[in-house]
C-alpha angles and dihedrals in degrees: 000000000000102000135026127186136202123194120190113052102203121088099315104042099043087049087053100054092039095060088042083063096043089045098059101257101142098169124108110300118197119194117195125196132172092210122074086222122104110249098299136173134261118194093070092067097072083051140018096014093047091046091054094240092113125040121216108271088063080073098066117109099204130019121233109260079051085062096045099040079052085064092219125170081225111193111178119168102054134078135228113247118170133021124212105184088179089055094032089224129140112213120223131195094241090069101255128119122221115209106214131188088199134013134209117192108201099151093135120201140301130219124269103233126199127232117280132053136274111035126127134250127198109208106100136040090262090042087055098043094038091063088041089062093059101044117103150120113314097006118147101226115178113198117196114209126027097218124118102288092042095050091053095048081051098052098046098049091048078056087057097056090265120160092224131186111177116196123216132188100199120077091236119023119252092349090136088069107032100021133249100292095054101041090057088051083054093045096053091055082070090046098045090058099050096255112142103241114184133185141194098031129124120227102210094171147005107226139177095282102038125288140335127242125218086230083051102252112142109220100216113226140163089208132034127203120188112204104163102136134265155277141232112249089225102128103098084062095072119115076020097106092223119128106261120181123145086330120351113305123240140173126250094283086058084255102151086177138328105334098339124111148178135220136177132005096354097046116096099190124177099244103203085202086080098022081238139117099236135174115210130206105192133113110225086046087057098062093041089055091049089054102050090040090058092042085054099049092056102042125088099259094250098067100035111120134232120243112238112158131166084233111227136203138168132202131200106203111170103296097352123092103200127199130181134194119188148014113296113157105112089027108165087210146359124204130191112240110174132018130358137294098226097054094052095232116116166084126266118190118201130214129206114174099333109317138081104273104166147351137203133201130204118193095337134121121283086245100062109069091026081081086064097051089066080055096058091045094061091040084240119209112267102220092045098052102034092043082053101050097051 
């Protein structure tokens, strides 16, 4: 294998080409990003970066001298857009083609947006710094959507003196993913703290003035953030043959087709842990996927590895630190097993079937939910482990 591309330069991609290197492979290695920044973090940018504690360059990944020491024909400011599997070429939209031997996808996802005109988007450094030059006190900042990274742009503007409503369509925020229960517990931090959380409403448009209801109110802002979700860049697949569904779709060894693979937000790999096709959007998970994708592609075929992690996330949202092991969307319970709800100090483990699937943590020490990790690894009993714990 002569030459390798990657084509997507954020967590997954420059963890990709990274463990290519460090695993011998001394061919010519092409790595493709849409953006003109050097590979860069995002978490941060719901966060640090959007407070104002952190400037941009803490964002970096790698330093300089890291890149160039990789040897990469690093081409960043342009995007793929076409695939040909019979040529082996990666299209780009300046009009030049790239050969490749192997291929790893890692283009990650981009956000819905809603009709009108004006609002903002977090998903890349303007984006970030875009929104920061607009917070602060007495601001009217409506946020659409009450998921995670809503909830952490929200909490960060009411920091900054913001006057902040977040609408919400769901009757309980993120309950599809933490239940009920915990997503109430989320839901009352925003409360507690005099933003206008409303759920149960149905954003139609971003106009002039704010937002649109779907009962026709208009919710007046000065500022509009759109944070809806997100979709797989996968687009500039099609025609290309290659499964596409919700991400691009891999076995359980993240092969999307012959030598061509997929890591991080875009991949939707079959993880034999849960005996499920999932898509991840973590970023810890990102750079773990990189990694194996870039082991199998260079291993004989018999001894490539499935990928099977327990996925992670964390989330900062005003004075709670949240962690998360597991998969627990479509969770049949959820039971509290240390601590207590109200106070916002706790750990929640999820069922599906009848194993430990997943556990989440409020305001408690890393340690304690890492036990449950080991839970979810050897698919525990749930009547045995969670009978045990309370």
């Amino acid at each position: 294998m002569n030459r390798i591309v990657v084509v997507g330069a954020s967590a997954a991609g420059l963890a990709a080409a990274e463990t290519l290197r460090r695993e011998g492979y001394d061919g010519t290695l092409t790595l493709v990003g849409d953006e003109p920044l050097a590979p860069y973090d995002r978490p941060p940018l719901s966060k640090q970066l959007l407070s104002g504690e952190w400037q941009p360059e803490r964002l970096d990944l790698r330093t300089p001298a890291d890149l160039t020491a990789l040897g990469l024909d690093l081409r960043l400011g342009v995007r793929a857009t076409g695939l040909e599997l019979t040529e082996r070429t990666v299209r780009l939209a300046d009009g030049s083609t790239v050969p490749y031997d192997g291929l790893i996808l890692a283009t990650g996802v981009r956000p819905r947006r809603l009709p009108g005109e004006g609002a903002h988007v977090l998903r890349t450094l303007d984006d970030a710094l875009t929104l920061r030059d607009r917070l602060g006190p007495g601001l009217r900042l409506v946020v659409v959507g009450a998921g995670f990274l809503g909830a952490e742009a929200a909490a960060v503007a009411w920091r900054l003196g913001a006057q902040v409503t977040v609408l919400e369509p769901a009757p309980v925020p993120l309950a599809h993913a933490v239940g009920t229960e915990v997503g109430r517990v989320l839901s009352q931090a925003h409360l507690d703290r005099g933003v206008d959380l409303r759920c149960g409403v149905t954003v139609t448009e971003v106009t002039e003035d704010g937002v649109r209801l779907a009962s026709g109110e208009v919710v007046e802002a000065d500022e509009v953030l759109v944070a809806v979700g997100s979709l797989p860049n996968t687009e500039w697949l099609d025609g290309s043959g290659l499964p596409v569904g919700d991400g691009v779709i891999c076995d359980e060894y993240c092969e999307a087709a012959r030598n061509v693979y997929a890591a991080g937000d875009v991949a939707r790999w079959y993880n034999p842990l849960f005996g499920t096709s999932m898509r991840i959007e973590h970023r810890t998970h990102a750079a773990e996927q990189g990694m194996v994708a870039a082991r199998n592609l260079l291993a004989p075929e018999e001894a490539r590895k499935p990928f099977a992690p327990v996925p992670y996330f964390w989330s900062d949202q005003y004075d709670m630190k949240i962690q998360a092991y597991g998969f627990l969307r479509g969770h049949d319970e959820v039971a509290v097993v240390e601590g207590d709800l109200a106070e916002r100090r706790f750990v929640a483990a999820y069922r599906t079937g009848d194993r430990v699937s997943g556990a989440l943590a409020v305001g408690m020490p890393p340690k304690t939910i890492r036990q449950w990790r080991q839970s979810i690894v050897t698919g525990a009993a749930w009547n045995e482990t969670v009978r045990a714990a309370v």
